[in-house]
TILOLO-307898 format. One record per atom (N, C-alpha, C, O, CB): atom name; x negated, y negated, z. Coordinates in pm, whole numbers, plus 50000, padded with zeros to 5 digits. Atoms other than C-alpha are relative to their C-alpha. Last residue first. Glycine has a CB too. Example, Ala and Ser with C-alpha at 12.3 -4.5 7.8 and 13.67 -1.06 7.14 Angstrom:
<recs>
REC atom    xx    yy    zz
REC    N 50082 50119 49994
REC   CA 48633 50106 50714
REC    C 50077 49891 50073
REC    O 50026 49780 50090
REC   CB 49959 49954 49858
REC    N 49911 50119 50000
REC   CA 48770 50450 50780
REC    C 49910 49880 50000
REC    O 49806 49882 50066
REC   CB 50099 49997 50125
</recs>
This chain:
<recs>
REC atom    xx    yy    zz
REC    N 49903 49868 50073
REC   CA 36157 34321 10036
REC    C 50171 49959 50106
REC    O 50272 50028 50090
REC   CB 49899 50230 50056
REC    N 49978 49984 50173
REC   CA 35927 34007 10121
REC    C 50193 50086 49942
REC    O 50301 50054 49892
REC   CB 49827 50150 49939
REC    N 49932 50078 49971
REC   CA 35922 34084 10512
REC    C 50067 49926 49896
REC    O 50183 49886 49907
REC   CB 49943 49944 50070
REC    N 49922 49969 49945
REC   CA 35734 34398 10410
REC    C 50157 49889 50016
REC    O 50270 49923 49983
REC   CB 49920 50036 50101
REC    N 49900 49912 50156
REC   CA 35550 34253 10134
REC    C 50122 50062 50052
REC    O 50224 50076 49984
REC   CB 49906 50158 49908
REC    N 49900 50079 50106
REC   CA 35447 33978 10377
REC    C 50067 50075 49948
REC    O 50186 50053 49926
REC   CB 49950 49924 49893
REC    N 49949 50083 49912
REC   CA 35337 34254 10665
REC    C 50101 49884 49875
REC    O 50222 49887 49856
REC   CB 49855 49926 50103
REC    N 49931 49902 49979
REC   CA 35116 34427 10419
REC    C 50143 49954 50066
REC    O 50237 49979 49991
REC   CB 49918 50089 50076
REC    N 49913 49972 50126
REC   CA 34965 34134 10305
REC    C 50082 50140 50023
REC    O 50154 50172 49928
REC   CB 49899 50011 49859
REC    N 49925 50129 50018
REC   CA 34893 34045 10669
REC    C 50058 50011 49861
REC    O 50173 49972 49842
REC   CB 49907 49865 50017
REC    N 49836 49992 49897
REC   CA 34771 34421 10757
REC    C 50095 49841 49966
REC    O 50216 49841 49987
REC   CB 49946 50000 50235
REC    N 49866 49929 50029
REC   CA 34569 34383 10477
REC    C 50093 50062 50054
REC    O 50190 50126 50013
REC   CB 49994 50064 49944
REC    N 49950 50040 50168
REC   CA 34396 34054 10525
REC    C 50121 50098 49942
REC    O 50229 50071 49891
REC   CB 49852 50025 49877
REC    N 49853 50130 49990
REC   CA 34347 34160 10897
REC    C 50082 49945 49862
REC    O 50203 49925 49845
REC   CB 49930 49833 50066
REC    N 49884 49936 49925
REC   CA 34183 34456 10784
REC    C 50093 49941 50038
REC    O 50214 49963 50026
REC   CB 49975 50054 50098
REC    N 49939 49963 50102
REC   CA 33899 34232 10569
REC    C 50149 50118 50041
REC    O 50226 50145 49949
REC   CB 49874 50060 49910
REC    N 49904 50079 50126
REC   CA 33863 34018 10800
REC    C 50042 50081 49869
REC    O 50127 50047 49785
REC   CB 49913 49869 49935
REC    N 49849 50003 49915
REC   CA 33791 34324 11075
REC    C 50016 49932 49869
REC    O 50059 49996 49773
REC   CB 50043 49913 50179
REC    N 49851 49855 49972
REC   CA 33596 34470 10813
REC    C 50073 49957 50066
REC    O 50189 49994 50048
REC   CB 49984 50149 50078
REC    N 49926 50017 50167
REC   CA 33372 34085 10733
REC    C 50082 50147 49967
REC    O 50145 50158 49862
REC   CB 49851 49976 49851
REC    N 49898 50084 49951
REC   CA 33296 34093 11154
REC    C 50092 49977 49810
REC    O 50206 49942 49780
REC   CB 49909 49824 50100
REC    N 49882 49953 49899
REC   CA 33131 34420 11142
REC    C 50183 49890 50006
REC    O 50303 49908 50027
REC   CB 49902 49984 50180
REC    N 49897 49929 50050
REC   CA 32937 34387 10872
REC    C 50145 49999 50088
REC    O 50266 50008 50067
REC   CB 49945 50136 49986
REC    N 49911 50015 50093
REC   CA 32800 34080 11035
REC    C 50136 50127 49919
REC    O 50257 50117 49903
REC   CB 49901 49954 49914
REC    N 49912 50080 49987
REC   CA 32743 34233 11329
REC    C 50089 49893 49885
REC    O 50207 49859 49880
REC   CB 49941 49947 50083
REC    N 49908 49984 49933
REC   CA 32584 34545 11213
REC    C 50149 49925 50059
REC    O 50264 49968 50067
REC   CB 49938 50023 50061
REC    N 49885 50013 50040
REC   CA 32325 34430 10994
REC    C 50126 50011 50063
REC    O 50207 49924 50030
REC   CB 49999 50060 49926
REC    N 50063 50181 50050
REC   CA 32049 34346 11183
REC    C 50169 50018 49939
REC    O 50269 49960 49981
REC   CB 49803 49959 49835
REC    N 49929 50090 49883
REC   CA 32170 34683 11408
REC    C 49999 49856 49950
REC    O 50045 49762 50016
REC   CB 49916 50008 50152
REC    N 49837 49986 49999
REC   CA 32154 34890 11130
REC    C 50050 49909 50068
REC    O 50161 49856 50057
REC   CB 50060 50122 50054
REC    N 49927 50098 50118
REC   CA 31773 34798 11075
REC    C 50136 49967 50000
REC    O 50179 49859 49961
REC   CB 49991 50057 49870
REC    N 50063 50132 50028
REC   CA 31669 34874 11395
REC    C 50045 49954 49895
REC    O 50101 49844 49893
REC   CB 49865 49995 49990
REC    N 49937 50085 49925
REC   CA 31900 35183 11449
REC    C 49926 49833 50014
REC    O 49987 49741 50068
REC   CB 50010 50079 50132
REC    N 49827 50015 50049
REC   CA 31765 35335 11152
REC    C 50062 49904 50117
REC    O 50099 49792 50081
REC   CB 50103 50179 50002
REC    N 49996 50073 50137
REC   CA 31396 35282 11245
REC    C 50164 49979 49930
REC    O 50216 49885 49870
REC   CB 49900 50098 49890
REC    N 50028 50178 49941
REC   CA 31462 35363 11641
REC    C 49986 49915 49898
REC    O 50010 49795 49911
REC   CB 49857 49965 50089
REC    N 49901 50052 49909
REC   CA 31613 35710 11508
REC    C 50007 49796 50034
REC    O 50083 49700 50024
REC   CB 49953 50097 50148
REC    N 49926 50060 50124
REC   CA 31364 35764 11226
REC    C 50131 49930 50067
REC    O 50198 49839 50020
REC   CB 50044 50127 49877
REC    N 50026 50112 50046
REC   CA 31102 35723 11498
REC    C 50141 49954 49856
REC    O 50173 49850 49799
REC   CB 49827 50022 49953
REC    N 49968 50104 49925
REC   CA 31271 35973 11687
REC    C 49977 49890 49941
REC    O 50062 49802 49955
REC   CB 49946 50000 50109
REC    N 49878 50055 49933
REC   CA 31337 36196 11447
REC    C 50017 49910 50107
REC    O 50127 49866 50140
REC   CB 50058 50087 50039
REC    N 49935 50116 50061
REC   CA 31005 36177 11320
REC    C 50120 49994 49979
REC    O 50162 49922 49888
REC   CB 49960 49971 49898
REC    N 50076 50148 50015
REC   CA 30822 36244 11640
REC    C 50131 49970 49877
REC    O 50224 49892 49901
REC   CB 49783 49999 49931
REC    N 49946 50063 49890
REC   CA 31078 36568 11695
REC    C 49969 49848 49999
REC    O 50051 49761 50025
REC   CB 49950 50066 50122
REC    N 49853 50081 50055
REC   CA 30978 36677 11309
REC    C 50053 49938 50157
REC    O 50125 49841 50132
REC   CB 50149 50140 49912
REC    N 49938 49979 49894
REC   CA 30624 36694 11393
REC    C 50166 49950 50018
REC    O 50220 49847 50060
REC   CB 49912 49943 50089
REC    N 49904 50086 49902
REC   CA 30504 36732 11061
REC    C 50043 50081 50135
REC    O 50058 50201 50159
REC   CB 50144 49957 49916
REC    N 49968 49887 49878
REC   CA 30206 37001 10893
REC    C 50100 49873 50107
REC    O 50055 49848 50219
REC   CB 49804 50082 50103
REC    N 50043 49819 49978
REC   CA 30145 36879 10565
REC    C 50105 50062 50117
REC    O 50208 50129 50115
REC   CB 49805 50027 50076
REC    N 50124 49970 49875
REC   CA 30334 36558 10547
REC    C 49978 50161 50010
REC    O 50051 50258 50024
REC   CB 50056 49939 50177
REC    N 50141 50157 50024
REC   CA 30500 36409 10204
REC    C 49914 50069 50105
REC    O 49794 50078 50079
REC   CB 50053 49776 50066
REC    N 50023 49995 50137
REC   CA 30823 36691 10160
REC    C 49865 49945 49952
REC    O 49813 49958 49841
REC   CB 50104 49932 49937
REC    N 50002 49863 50045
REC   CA 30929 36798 10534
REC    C 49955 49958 49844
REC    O 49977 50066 49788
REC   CB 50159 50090 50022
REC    N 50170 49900 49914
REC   CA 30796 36456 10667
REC    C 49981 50108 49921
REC    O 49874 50134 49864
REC   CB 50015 50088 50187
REC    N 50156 50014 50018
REC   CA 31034 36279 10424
REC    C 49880 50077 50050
REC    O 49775 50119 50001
REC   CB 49972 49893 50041
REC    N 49985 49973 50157
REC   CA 31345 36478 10478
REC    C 49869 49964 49934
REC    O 49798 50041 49869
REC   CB 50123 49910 49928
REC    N 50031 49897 49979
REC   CA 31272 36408 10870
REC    C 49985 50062 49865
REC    O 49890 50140 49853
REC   CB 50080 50051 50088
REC    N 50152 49973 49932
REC   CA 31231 36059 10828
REC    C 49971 50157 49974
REC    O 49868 50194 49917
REC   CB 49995 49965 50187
REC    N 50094 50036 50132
REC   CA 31571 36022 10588
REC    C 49874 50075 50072
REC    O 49840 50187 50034
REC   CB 49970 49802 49954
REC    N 49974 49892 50137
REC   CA 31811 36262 10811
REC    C 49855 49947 49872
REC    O 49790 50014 49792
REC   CB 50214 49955 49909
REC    N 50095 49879 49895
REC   CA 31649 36045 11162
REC    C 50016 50068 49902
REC    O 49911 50127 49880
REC   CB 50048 50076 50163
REC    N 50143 49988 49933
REC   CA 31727 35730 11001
REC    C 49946 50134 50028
REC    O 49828 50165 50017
REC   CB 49997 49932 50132
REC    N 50030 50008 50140
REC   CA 32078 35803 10798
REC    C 49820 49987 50042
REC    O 49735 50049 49978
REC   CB 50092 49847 49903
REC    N 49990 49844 50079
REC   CA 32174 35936 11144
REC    C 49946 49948 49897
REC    O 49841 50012 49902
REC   CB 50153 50085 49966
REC    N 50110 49936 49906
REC   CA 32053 35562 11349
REC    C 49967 50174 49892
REC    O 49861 50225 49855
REC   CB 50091 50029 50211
REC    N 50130 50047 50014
REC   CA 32250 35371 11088
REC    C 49870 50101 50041
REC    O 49771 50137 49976
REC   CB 50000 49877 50084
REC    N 49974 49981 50132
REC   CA 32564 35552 11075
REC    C 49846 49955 49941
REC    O 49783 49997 49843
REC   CB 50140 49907 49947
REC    N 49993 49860 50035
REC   CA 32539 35495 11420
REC    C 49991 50093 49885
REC    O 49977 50215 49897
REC   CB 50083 50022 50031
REC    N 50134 49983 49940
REC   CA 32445 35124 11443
REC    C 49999 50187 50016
REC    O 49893 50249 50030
REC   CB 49990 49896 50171
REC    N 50079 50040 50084
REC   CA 32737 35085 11175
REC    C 49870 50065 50018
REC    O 49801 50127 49937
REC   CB 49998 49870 50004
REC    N 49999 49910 50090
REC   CA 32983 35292 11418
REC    C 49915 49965 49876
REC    O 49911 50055 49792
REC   CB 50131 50026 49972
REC    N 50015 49905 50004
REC   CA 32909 35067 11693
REC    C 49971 50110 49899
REC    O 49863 50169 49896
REC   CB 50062 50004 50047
REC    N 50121 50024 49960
REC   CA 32947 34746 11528
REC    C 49946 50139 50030
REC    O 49874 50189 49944
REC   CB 49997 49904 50112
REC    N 50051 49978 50149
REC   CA 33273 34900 11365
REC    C 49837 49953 50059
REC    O 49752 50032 50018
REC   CB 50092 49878 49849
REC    N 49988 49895 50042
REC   CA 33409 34929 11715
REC    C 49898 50064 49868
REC    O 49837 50170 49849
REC   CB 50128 49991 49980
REC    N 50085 49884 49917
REC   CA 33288 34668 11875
REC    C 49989 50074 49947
REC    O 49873 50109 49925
REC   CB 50029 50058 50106
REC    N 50154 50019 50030
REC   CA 33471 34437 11604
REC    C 49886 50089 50059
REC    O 49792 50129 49991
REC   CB 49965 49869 50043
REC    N 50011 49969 50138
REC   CA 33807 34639 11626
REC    C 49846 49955 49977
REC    O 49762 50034 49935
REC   CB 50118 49920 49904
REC    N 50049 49867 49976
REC   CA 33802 34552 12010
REC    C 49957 50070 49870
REC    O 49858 50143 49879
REC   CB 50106 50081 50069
</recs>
């Protein structure tokens, strides 16, 4: 469930950094923008890229969570 999770929250993290860049651009590069157009497009551009990445990231946070719940866990059983 941990993998979903972070998948999710990649492709989200993805989609906002899309629609904040596009619109930041329009307002600075385009005369007269239609900021609704380039929130959407920054939407389907963030979530396109986020999503390439997504699963990997996703699956090298759980390993990396499992790693420190398991060293956590030794040090415990350790003491």
């Amino acid at each position: 469930m941990d993998w979903l999770y972070f998948v999710c929250l990649v492709c989200f993290s993805g989609a906002t950094l899309g629609v904040l860049s596009h619109v930041l651009f329009g307002l600075f590069f385009v005369d007269s923008p239609d900021y609704a157009h380039l929130a959407a497009l920054g939407f389907l551009h963030g979530l396109k890229y986020s999503s390439l990445w997504a699963g990997g990231l996703a699956i090298v946070l759980c390993a990396m969570r499992a790693h420190r719940e398991f060293q956590t866990a030794q040090t415990q059983i350790s003491q």
